[in-house]
Every structure is written in C-alpha cells, then in structure tokens.
C-alpha positions as CSV (number, residue, x, y, z in Angstrom):
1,X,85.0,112.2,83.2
2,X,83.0,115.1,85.2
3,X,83.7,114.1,89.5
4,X,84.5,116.1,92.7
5,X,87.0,116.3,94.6
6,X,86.0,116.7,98.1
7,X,88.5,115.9,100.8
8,X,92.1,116.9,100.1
9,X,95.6,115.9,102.3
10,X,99.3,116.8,101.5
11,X,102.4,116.4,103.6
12,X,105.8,117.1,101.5
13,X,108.6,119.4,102.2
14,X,107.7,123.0,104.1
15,X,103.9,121.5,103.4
16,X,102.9,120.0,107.0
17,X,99.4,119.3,105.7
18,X,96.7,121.0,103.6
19,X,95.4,123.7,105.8
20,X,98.8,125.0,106.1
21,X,100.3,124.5,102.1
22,X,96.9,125.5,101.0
23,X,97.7,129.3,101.5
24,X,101.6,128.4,100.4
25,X,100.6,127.1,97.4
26,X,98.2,129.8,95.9
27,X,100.8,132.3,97.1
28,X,104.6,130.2,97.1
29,X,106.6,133.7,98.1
30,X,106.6,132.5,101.3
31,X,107.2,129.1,101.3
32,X,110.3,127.6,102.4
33,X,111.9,124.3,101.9
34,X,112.1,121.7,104.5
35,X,112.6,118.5,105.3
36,X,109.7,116.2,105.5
37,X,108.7,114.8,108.8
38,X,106.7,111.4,108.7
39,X,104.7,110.8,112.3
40,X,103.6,107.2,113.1
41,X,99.8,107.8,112.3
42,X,97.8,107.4,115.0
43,X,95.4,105.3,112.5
44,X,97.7,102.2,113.1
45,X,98.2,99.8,116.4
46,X,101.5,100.6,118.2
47,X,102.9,97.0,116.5
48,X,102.0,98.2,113.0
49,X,103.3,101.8,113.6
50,X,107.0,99.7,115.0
51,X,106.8,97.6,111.6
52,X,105.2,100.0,109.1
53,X,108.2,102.1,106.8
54,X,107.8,105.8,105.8
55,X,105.9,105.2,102.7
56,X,103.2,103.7,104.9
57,X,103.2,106.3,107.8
58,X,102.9,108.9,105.3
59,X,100.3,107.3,102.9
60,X,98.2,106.6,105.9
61,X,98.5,109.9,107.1
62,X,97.2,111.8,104.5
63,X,94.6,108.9,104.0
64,X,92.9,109.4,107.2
65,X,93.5,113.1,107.4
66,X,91.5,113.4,103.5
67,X,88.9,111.2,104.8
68,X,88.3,113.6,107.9
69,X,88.6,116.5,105.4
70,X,85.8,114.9,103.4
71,X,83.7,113.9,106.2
72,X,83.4,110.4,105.1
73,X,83.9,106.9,106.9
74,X,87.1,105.1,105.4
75,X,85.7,101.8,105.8
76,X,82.9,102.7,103.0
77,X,85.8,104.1,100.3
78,X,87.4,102.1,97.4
79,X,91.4,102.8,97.2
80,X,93.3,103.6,94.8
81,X,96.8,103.7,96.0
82,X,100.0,105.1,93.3
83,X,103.4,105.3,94.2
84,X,106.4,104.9,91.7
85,X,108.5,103.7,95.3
86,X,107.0,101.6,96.7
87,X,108.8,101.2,100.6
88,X,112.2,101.5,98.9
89,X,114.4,101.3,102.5
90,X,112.8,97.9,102.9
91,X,113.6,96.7,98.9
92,X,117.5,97.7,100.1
93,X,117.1,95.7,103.1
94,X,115.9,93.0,101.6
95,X,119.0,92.9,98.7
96,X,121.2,93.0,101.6
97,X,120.4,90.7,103.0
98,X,120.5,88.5,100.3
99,X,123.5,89.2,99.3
100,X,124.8,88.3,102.2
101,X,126.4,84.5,103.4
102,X,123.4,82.9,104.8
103,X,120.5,84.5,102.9
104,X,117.9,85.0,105.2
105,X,115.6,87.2,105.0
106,X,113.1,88.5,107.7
107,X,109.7,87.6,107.8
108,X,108.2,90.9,108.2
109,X,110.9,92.7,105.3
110,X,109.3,90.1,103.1
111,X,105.4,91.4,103.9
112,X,106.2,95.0,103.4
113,X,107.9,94.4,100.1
114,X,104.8,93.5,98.3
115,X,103.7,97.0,96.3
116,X,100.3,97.1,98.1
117,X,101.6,97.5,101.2
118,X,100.4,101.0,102.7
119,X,97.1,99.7,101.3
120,X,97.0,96.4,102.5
121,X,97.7,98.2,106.2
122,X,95.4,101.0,105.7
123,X,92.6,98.7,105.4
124,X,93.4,96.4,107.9
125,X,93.9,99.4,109.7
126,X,90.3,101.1,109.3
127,X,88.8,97.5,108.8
128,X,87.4,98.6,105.0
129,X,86.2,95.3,102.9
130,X,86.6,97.6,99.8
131,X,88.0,97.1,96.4
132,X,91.2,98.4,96.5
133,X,93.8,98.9,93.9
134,X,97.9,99.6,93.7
135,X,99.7,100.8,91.2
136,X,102.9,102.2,89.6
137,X,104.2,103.9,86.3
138,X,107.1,105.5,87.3
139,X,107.3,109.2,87.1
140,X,103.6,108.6,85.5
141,X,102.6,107.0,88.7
142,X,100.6,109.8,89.7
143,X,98.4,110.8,86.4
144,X,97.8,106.6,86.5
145,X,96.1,106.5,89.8
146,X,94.4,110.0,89.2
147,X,92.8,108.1,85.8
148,X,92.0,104.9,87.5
149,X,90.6,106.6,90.3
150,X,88.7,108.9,88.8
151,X,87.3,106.2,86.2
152,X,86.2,104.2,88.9
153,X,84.1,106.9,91.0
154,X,82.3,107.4,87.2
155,X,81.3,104.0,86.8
156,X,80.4,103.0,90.3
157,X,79.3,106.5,91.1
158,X,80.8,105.8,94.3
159,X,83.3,108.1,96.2
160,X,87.1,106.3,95.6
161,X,89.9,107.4,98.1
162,X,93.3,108.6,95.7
163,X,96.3,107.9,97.6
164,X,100.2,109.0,96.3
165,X,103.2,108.7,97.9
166,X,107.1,108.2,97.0
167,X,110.1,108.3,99.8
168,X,113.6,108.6,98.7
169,X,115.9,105.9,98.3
170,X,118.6,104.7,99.8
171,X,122.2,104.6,98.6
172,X,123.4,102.8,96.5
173,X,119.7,103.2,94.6
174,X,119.8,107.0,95.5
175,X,122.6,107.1,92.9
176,X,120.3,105.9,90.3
177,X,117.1,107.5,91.2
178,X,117.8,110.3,93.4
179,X,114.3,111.0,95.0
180,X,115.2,114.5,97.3
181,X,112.8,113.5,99.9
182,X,109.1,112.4,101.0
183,X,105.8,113.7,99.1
184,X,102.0,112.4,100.0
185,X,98.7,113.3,99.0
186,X,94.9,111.9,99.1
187,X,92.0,113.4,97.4
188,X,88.8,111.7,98.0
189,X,86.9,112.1,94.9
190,X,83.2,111.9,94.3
191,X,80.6,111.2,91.5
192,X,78.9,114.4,92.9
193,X,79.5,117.5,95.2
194,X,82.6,119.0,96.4
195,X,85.1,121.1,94.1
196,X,84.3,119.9,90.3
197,X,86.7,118.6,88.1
198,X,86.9,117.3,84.8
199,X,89.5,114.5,83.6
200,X,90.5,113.4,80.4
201,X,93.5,112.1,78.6
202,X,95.4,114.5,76.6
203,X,97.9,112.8,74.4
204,X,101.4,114.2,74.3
205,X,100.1,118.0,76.1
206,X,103.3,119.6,77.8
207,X,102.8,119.5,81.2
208,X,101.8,122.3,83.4
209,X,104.7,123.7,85.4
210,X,104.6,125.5,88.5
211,X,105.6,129.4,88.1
212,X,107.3,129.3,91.6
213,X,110.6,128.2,90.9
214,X,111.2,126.1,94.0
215,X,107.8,124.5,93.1
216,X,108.5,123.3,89.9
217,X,111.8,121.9,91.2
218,X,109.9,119.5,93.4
219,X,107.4,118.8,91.2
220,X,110.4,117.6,89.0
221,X,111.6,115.6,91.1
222,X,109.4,113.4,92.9
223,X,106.7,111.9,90.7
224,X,104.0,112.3,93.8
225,X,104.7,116.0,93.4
226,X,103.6,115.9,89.3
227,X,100.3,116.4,91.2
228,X,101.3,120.6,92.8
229,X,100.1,122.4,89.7
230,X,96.8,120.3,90.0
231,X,96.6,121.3,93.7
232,X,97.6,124.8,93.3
233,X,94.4,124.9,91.1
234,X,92.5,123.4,94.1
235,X,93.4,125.4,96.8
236,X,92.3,128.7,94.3
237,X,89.0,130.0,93.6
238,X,89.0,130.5,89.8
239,X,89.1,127.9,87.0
240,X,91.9,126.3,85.9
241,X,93.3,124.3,83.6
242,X,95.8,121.7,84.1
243,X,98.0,119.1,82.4
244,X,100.0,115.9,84.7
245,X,102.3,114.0,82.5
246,X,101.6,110.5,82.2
247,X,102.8,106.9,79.9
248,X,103.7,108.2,76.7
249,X,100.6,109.8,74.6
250,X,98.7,109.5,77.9
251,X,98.8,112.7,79.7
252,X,96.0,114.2,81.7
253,X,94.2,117.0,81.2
254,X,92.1,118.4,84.3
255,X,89.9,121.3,84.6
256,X,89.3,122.5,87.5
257,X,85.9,124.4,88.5
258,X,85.3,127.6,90.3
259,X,84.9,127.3,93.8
C-alpha cells in the first residue's frame, strides 16, 4: 500500500512533541530520559478535561497537534485509534470498586471504560461525523492500527487520522504488565502528498531495533513506542527501511521515501 504521511505528533518520555524529538531522534546522543508530562488539551471543554484520564489527554493531544502539523480540519478525518491500554487507572478503579461491600460503581468510571474512549471524546470534541475505528493487539497494537489505517486511506483515498497511545498501569496490574510510563503519537496519513511510505505485511521479519540504546529500551517497553524506529526514519532525509512487529506472521514492513 503506497500513502503519505503528512502530519506527524509524539509526546513520550524526554520527547515533548515532534519539533523537539524530531532532531533527538535522528541524532539520540543527546536525548535524555524523562518523565512524561500529560497537559489537559486545550481541544476538550473544562468538564471533559476534569473527567477525561491520561490516555485521553494524551491521545487528544497529539491528535490535534498532527492535525495542525498536517494542515487539515479534524472534523473531515476518519480515526483510527490503537492502544494495547486502554485508560488502565480507570479499569483499577472500577475493580475496586467492585470489590468492595456495596458495589457501586460511578457513572462516569463506567463511560470511560469502554476501549473507544479517547476516540469517542475526540470527536465529540472536534464535532467529526467520521467513521472511526478502535483497536487493540497487545504489544501488536501499534503495527494493527498502522495496517488498518493505512488500508483505509488506499481504499477510500481519503486522508485517515492514526492515533497510539498506552499509559502505565497501576499496581497491582503494574506487577503484571509493567508499562514504564506514557507514549503517544498521530500520523495523518494520505492517499497522496506528504512524506511517501510504502506498507506491507512481512510475515515473521525481526523487528527493526533502535541503535540508541535508551531507544530501543523504550521501544521495548511500551507497545506505542514499537512505532520509534518508524519515526526515526521519518524525521531523516534518506530512505529507509523499516520492520514493526505485529500478530504472529503479521509484521510490517514500511519503506520509507526520501524527503
């Protein structure tokens, strides 16, 4: 599948957004790890920002900032939003509270446990009447929205917003699946124009790893962050090849043009 990609956001940790890791990531010697900070996006009502968790604030964010990057009006893009968390503070809430005596469980908890939630406020947010879709594959949950994204900006020749995002959990869940901290990206990609890539499934390929050490520790570690090697490629001038681990058998192979 032959697209562009031609609005790009981050925020993850030491990467405060895209003009800023864009530099870091093509030359990581002096980037420096740090905790991710997740401001209430200006995008959503003063309610919504009170009631929205991280995994929203953050896929918002670098919704609307991709959008601006791309010069495009969200309320004309299809979403597709990935995460393999989902708002996992408000999952632990939730279990708390019922397993606690009188079971009750709050009325906004239950609306922001459903998977589409950053989705379902980021188009109430910018009013879009788009098709919108939410996934999650685990630590595959990147190269799945990447494929469904870019397979429905082929077919509709349409531009499709791509939106990742995983937060940590809490403990006792952090014990289980110990995500280090928040990662979020958004590419809007296009049937024509901006930076070309190609896309394709590539069976069992080994993954592309990043040669920064701290990089490829991240991009270990949170499945959002599967997506660095492909955005190191972006944020150079030269071709690249790429490979994002996916479902078994279904990795993804992405070539990326010269600028």
């Amino acid at each position: 599948m032959k697209l562009g990609v031609q609005g790009i956001a981050l925020l993850g940790p030491g990467l405060v957004d895209w003009a800023a890791a864009a530099p870091l990531l093509r030359d990581p010697v002096a980037w420096v790890r740090q905790p991710t900070v997740v401001a209430a996006p200006a995008r959503l009502p003063a309610t919504e920002r009170r009631r929205a968790g991280t995994v929203v604030k953050a896929s918002v964010a670098v919704a609307d900032a991709a959008c601006a990057a791309a010069g495009v009006d969200p309320r004309t893009l299809a979403t597709v939003f990935t995460s393999s968390t989902g708002d996992p503070a408000n999952c632990h809430a939730m279990c708390e509270a019922l397993a606690g005596p009188d079971r009750l469980v709050s009325p906004t908890r239950f609306t922001n446990s459903v998977h589409n939630v950053a989705a379902g406020y980021w188009h109430i947010a910018t009013q879009a009447m788009t098709a919108s879709t939410s996934l999650g594959a685990f630590d595959a949950s990147l190269a799945a929205g990447l494929l469904e994204a870019a397979a429905q900006c082929v077919h509709a020749q349409a531009p499709v917003l791509l939106v990742a995002c995983d937060v940590p959990y809490p403990e006792p869940l952090h014990g289980v699946r110990a995500l280090p901290d928040t990662l979020a990206l958004a590419l809007v990609l296009v049937p024509q124009g901006g930076r070309g890539i190609t896309v394709a499934l590539a069976g069992d390929a080994a993954p592309t790893r990043c040669t920064h050490d701290g990089l490829e520790a991240l991009r270990t570690q949170i499945p959002a962050a599967r997506a660095l090697p492909l955005l190191q490629a972006l944020a150079g001038d030269a071709v690249a090849h790429v490979v994002i681990e996916g479902l078994d058998g279904q990795a993804l192979a992405v070539q990326v043009d010269a600028a």
